[in-house]
Structure formats: C-alpha cells, structure tokens
VOLOTI-113370 format. One record per residue (C-alpha): z, y, x; residue in one letter. Coordinates in steps of 0.25 Angstrom, whole numbers, plus 5000, padded with zeros to 4 digits. Layout:
REM residues N
ZYXA
...
REM end
This chain:
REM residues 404
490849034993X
490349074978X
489749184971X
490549234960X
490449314948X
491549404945X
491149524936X
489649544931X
488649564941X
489949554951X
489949424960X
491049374971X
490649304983X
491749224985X
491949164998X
493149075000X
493949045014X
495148955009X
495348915022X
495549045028X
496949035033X
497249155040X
496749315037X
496449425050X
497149305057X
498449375050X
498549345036X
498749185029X
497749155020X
498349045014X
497249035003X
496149085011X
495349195006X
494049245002X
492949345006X
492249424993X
491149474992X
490449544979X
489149564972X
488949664963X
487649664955X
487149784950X
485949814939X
485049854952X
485949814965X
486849714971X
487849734980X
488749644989X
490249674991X
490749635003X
490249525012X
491049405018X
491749345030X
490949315041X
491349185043X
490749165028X
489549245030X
488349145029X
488849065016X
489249215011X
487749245013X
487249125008X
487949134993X
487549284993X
485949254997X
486049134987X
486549224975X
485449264966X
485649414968X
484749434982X
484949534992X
486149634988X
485749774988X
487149814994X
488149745001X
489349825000X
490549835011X
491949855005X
492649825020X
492249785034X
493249675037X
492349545041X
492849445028X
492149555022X
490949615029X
490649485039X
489449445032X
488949575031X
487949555043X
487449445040X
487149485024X
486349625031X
485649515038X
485149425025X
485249555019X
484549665029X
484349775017X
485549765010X
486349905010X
487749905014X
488849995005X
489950045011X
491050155013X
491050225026X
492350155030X
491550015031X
490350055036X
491050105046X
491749985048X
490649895045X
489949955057X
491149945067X
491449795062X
490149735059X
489149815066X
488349855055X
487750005057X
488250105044X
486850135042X
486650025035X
487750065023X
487750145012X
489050215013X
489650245001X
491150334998X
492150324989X
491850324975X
490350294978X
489650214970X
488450104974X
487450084962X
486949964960X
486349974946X
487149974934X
488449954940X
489050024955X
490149994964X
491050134967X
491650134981X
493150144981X
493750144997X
495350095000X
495550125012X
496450025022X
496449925008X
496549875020X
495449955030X
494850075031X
493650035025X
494149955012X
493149974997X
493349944985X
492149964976X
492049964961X
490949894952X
490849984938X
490249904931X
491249784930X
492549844938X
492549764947X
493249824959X
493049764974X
494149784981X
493849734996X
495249705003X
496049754989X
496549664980X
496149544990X
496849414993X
496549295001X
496349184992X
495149094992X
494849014980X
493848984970X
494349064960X
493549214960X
494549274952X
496049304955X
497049214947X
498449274943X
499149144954X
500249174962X
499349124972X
498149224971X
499249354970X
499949294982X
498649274992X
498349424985X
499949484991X
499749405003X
498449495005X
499049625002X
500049605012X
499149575023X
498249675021X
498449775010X
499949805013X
499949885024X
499049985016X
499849975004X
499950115000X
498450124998X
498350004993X
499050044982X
498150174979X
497050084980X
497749974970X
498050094961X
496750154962X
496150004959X
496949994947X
496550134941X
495150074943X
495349944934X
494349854939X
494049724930X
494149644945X
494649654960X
493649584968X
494249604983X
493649564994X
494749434996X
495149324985X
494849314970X
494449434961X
495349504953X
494849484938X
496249524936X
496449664945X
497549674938X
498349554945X
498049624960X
498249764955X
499549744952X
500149654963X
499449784972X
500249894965X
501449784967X
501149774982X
500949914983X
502249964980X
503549994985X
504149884979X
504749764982X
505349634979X
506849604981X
506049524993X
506649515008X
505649455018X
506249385030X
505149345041X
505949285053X
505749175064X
507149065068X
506849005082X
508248955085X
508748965070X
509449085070X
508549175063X
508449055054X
509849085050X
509549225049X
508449235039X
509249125029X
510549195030X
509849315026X
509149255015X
510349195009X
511049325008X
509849395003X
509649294992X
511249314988X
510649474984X
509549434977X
508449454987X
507349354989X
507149315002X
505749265009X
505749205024X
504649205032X
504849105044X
503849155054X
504049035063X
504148915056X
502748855061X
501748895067X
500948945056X
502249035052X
501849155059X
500449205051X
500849135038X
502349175036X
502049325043X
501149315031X
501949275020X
502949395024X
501849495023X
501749425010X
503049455005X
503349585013X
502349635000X
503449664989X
504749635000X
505849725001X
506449665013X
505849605027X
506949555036X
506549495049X
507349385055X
506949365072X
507349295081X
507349365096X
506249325104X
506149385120X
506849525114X
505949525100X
505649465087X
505049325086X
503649355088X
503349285073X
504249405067X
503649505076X
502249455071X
502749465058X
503449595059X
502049655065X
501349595053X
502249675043X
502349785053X
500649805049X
500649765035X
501849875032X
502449815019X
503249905010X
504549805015X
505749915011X
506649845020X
506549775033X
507449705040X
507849615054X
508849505059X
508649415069X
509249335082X
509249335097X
509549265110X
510149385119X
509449515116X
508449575105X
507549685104X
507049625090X
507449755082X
506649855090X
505649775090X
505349725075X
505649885073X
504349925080X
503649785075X
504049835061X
503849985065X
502750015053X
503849965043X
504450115041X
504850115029X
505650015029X
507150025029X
507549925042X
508949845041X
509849845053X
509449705060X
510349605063X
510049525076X
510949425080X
511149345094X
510949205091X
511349135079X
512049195071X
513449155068X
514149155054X
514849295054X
513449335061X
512649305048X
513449385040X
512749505047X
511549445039X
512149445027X
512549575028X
511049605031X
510649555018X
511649615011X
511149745017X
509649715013X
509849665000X
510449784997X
509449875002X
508649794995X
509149834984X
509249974986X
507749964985X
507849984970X
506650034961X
505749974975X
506149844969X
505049744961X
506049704950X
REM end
C-alpha cells in the first residue's frame, strides 16, 4: 500500500491485491485489482474519497494516520459497496468527528449496508458543491454506473474527475497511472463487460457527459489513473455503441465429442466468409467454467454473433452453457445476433429452455437451431454449413453496425 501524488494537493491511496483471483465470486481477476481511495487538500479542508476493503482496513488506516495531513475534515462517499466503504467504521472510530459527504442515494445505502445512522452525513444533490478553501469538489450522480447510488465528483481546481466504479479496471500494479498496454485496455474491457454493460445505454450518457467535461485525469475507484482520459473515453464511446466487429462468439461444452465436431465445423465455414471465430470451451478443466464464462463476457463487447453449441443433458443444456447463458442473459450485450446447435441422446428440450435462459436478449434476431441426435454423420454436417452460410450473411446484412 502507498500514498501517491497524482495532481497538486491530490493524493491516491493505492492499495494493491494482485492476488485477488476472482471478483463478486463471478468475475476473473487475472491481474488482481486495487481498491482507491483519494485525498483532496484544500487551502482550509481535507477530504477523503472513498475508503477501502475491509479485508484491508488496518494497514489502510495506518498509511492514512501516518500521512502528515492529520485528521480529514471530510470523508466523502461516492458508493456503498464494501471494496469501497469497509473501512468506513473503523476510520469514524480513529476519526469520531470527521463528517461524512454524501448523496442521498448512499446515505441511504450506507445505513442499510453498514449500519451507520444518516445523521451523521452531510447530504449533498447534484451539482453541489463542498468547499474546502480555495478549490471544491462538484457532485455529479450516475445512477446504476453500476448502482443506484454511484458519484462522481469533480475537483475545479485541477480537473481531476473521481469517477467511482466508471472508468474502472481490475489491474494491480505499481504503476499509479494507466499505460497505453494492450494489457491495461484489456483488464479495463474485461471490467466493462462485467459490470457496466448491462447499463450501457447510460453509461454512455455519462461517458459523453464526462467527455463534455474534459478533466485532466480519471481517477476511478479501481486500477491506475487515467492521466490520459482520453485513452478510456474513447474505448467507452466504442463499447457503448451499436457496433460490432465481424466477430462470432461460440461458448459450447463436448462430452462425447460431438459438439466437439459441431463447434470446429462451424468455425471452418465461418472463416471460409471471412468471419473471425472465438471458442469458449466451457468444460475443458475444472476451472473452465468462471474463467472461460468470463472471457466470453469479454468478447460478447463488440461481437456480432453468439452461437451456442450444447450437448443435451436430462432434457436441457449442459449446466456449463446454461451458467454461461444465465451470465449473458443479466449482463445484456448488444450481440445482434444469437444462435444454437447442439446434440442429444433421445430427446431434447434444449431450445425452449435456452430461449427463456436468454429471455433478456430481445433484440436479438435468434437463428433457427440445429440439433442433431447423436453424432453427426457427413450429409448431417452439411446442415452446419448451411447454418454458417446463413449467419455470415446476416452478418453482413448488419452493414453501417459494422466496425470496419
């Protein structure tokens, strides 16, 4: 854990868990991730942003009682989740006359989650201001970015705009600013898609209404600052829109080799049009399950196509696919086009089934399925060749939607 300087009078403390491996027990984390918190020093008042994990919580105190800025006058609140606020009783009790800052959305939240009485806050609304001598921090709410009670607020003096959840990424390092690496802008996707896609449609409003604002930095509340805005601003307004790369997503299980056959048939043809192709096998080890779901969540960001291949399992899909579908069902990509082929022994319900798994998925134009029984003979497979004949073209047919 370190104290950092990232603007004047603007400080980060950085805590670091690289060996954080999974996030809300949903999400990989293959690079770990960090917890932010930010100081903001005024010409007559300090104030805290944002706190830090509980599991964190006594060296988090320890590097904010060792600094030499004392006491904060305010700690302010930008979003209840504990890997943001799970220090926060601990500080009030090193800390009993600190005041609390916040909108009504977390002090409502606060009280439910952490048990802390809203008398203690001072409750500020949108475009409010807290002073704290020579600069002050405007309140700014987004709404379901990715709660209720998500805030952004904005220091005047250096521009410097903290952006809670927005803009995050699960990345530890020692680095406090954001690089231009493949890797950073991936961990930063990878984030997005489990967390901010299902609201994307306000994330975008937000995005735009960020961009309108020009801050010099993005410090959110997750992974390195954004010295750079520009670098996140405009993979948000990419991830944000309607379009999509010449991109089919294939999540699918084989237990006897069938659906095996399936998926690499239908790549094959696919790649004949000139569609790239990513497979997802949701069952090659035990760890498949959480880190491949993931990696389609990943790509399901700028895809045009998800096909699902299944095998049959007592009537419905493979549990691992019908984890996966669930997954994609709540994080509601803008996937134009979703698909399904599979296998069984004697009997399946799989279609009905992965329609109501995939139910939130409405605008999404749905391809006949293709089930076969058994393995598929060679005439058989032809059916699957038509199938990508008939995606690819849909595909197509997408047109201006298309990322060139």
């Amino acid at each position: 854990m370190s104290m950092q300087t990232i603007n004047n009078g603007v400080f980060c403390i950085n805590v670091n868990h690289p060996d954080r491996e999974m996030f809300d027990c949903l999400m990989p984390t293959p690079h770990g991730t960090t917890y932010n918190a930010y100081i903001v020093r005024g010409a007559e008042k300090t104030a805290l942003i944002d706190t830090s994990d509980s599991e964190f919580t006594a060296s988090f105190l320890e590097t904010l009682s060792g600094s030499d800025f004392g006491a904060p006058d305010y700690v302010v609140i930008l979003h209840t989740e504990q890997d943001h606020s799970g220090s926060l009783p601990d500080l009030l009790k090193l800390y009993p006359d600190v005041r609390l800052v916040a909108t009504d959305e977390v002090v409502k939240l606060v009280q439910t989650h952490l048990g802390i009485p809203g008398e203690r806050f001072e409750r500020m609304s949108e475009g409010d201001a807290l002073d704290l001598g020579g600069r002050s921090l405007r309140f700014m709410k987004i709404p379901f970015a990715h709660w209720p009670d998500n805030t952004m607020v904005f220091d005047d003096q250096s521009a410097v705009l903290f952006s809670s959840d927005l803009f995050g990424s699960h990345y530890s390092s020692d680095r406090i600013f954001a690089t231009n690496s493949h890797e950073i802008k991936g961990a930063a996707r990878a984030y997005f898609a489990e967390i901010m896609m299902p609201f994307s449609t306000k994330v975008r409003d937000y995005t735009e209404k960020v961009k309108a604002l020009n801050p010099s930095m993005i410090a959110s509340a997750h992974g390195p600052v954004w010295n750079n805005p520009g670098l996140i601003l405009e993979k948000y307004m990419k991830w944000t829109s309607d379009k999509v790369d010449k991109t089919v997503v294939i999540p699918y299980v084989s237990m006897h080799g069938s659906c095996g056959i399936i998926a690499e048939r239908l790549c094959l043809r696919l790649a004949r049009h000139g569609i790239s192709v990513l497979t997802r096998d949701l069952g090659k080890s035990p760890e498949s399950l959480a880190i491949e779901t993931g990696n389609v969540m990943y790509d399901l960001v700028t895809a045009a196509a998800l096909v699902f291949v299944t095998p049959t399992v007592l009537g419905g899909p493979h549990p691992a696919v019908a984890y996966c579908a669930m997954l994609v069902n709540a994080l509601r990509p803008r996937t134009p086009i979703i698909g399904l082929l599979g296998s069984y022994g004697w009997a399946t319900k799989v279609t009905e089934v992965m329609d109501n798994l995939t139910s939130n998925l409405r605008k999404a134009e749905r391809i006949e399925p293709v089930l076969f029984e058994g393995l598929p003979d060679s005439g058989q497979l032809e059916k699957i060749d038509q199938y990508a004949d008939v995606l690819a073209e849909k595909i197509r047919l997408l047109g201006d939607r298309l990322l060139s």
